[in-house]
N, C-alpha and C positions, 0 to 999 in steps of 0.2 A: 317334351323337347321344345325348347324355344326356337321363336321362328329366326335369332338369326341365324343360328347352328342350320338351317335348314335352306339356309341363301345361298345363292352363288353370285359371282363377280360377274356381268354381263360388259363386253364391249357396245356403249350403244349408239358413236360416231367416231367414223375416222374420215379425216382429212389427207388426203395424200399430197406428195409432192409440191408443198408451196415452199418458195424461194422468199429469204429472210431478207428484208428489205432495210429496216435498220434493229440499231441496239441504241439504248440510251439510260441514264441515272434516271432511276425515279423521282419524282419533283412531289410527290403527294402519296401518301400512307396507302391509298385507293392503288397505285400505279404500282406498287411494290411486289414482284414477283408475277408481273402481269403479259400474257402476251394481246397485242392487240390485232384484229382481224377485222377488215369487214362486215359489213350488216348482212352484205347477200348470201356470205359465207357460213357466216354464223345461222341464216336462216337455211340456206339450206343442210346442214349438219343440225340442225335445231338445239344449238347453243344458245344458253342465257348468257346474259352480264353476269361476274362472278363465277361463274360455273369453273369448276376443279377440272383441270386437262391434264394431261402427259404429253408433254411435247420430244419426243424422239427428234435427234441432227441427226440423220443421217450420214451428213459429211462429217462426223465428228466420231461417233457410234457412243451420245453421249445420253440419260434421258433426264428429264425433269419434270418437276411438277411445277405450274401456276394456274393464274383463273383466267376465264378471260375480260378484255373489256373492249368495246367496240369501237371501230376506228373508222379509216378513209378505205373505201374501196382500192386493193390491187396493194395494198404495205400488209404486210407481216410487220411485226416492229414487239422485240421483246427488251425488257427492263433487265439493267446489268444482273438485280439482284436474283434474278432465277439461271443467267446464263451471260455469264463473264466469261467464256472461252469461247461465246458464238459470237460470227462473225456474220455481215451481211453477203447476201449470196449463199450462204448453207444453205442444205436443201431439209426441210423441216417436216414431220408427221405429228397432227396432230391427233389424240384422242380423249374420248370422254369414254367413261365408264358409271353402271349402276347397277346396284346391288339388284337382285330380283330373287322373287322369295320363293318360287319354285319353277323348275324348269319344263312344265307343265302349264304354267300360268298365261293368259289369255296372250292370243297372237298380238293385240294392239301396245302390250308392253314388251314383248320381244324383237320391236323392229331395231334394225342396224342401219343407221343410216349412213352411206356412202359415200363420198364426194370427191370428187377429181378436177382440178383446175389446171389452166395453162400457164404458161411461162411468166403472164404480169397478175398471176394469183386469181383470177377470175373464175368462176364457177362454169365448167363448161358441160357437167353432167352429175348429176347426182340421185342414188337407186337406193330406194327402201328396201329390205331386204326380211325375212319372219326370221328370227333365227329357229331351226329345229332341233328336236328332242329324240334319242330312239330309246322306245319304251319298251321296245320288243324285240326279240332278238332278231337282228338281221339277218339272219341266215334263215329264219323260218319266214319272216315279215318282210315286205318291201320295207324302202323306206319313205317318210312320207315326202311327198314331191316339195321342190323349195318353191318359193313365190319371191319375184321379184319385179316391184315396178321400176324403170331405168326412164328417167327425165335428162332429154337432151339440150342444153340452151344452146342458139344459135347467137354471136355477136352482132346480132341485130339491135341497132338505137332502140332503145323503150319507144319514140314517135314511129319508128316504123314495125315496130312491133305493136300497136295498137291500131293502124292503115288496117 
């Protein structure tokens, strides 16, 4: 059996709730079918440059695919050529996915990473999460317990967050 026959599709960030700040024509081959996000964002979701999303409108119930690329703290901002019916102000999900080669395979590759922002797109929590497995039948076996670490950022200036 080949291993990819033996993969599954893991979700392994989602982004909730950011509000689309602009649309615009892509100007450069790189910007084409891109959305672009924040650095704090992208680190907390631990998104690369490039990296393949699924961006769900919600206000729209529309989905698509682009990469990302990294922008100005607090804009969403996506390129006509992945979403020419969004509008700024939609309300946007985004995710990343990765193939994983068994659903068994060590916790440090099954984490989920979580992230929640407020209204001007800011990162205001975001929880690692293991994803689990049941291997054994539930009804004779617990299940195994989840683990979750949950980081709370407070809108504290970075200078007084370092006081």
């Amino acid at each position: 059996m080949n291993s990819l026959a033996a993969s599954r599709l893991f979700v392994r960030s989602v982004i909730s709730k950011l509000h689309l700040t602009t649309t615009s024509r892509p100007m450069q081959a790189a910007e084409a079918g891109a959305v672009v996000l924040g650095p704090r964002i992208c680190w907390a979701a631990e998104l690369a440059e490039f990296e393949r999303v699924e961006i769900y409108i919600e206000t729209r119930n529309l989905r698509v695919f682009g990469h990302v690329r990294f922008g100005i703290e607090g804009e969403v901002h996506v390129t006509q050529a992945i979403g020419p019916l969004m509008q700024p102000g939609d309300i946007v999900r985004i995710a990343a996915h990765a193939w994983l080669a068994e659903p068994t395979a060590p916790a440090a590759e099954r984490i989920v990473h979580l992230v929640r922002v407020d209204d001007g797109n800011r990162v205001i929590e975001f929880r690692r999460a293991v994803a689990r497995s049941i291997t054994l039948d539930p009804e004779s076996f617990p299940l195994p317990p989840s683990s979750d670490s949950v980081a709370s950022l407070n809108a504290l200036a970075r200078a007084e967050a370092m006081d």
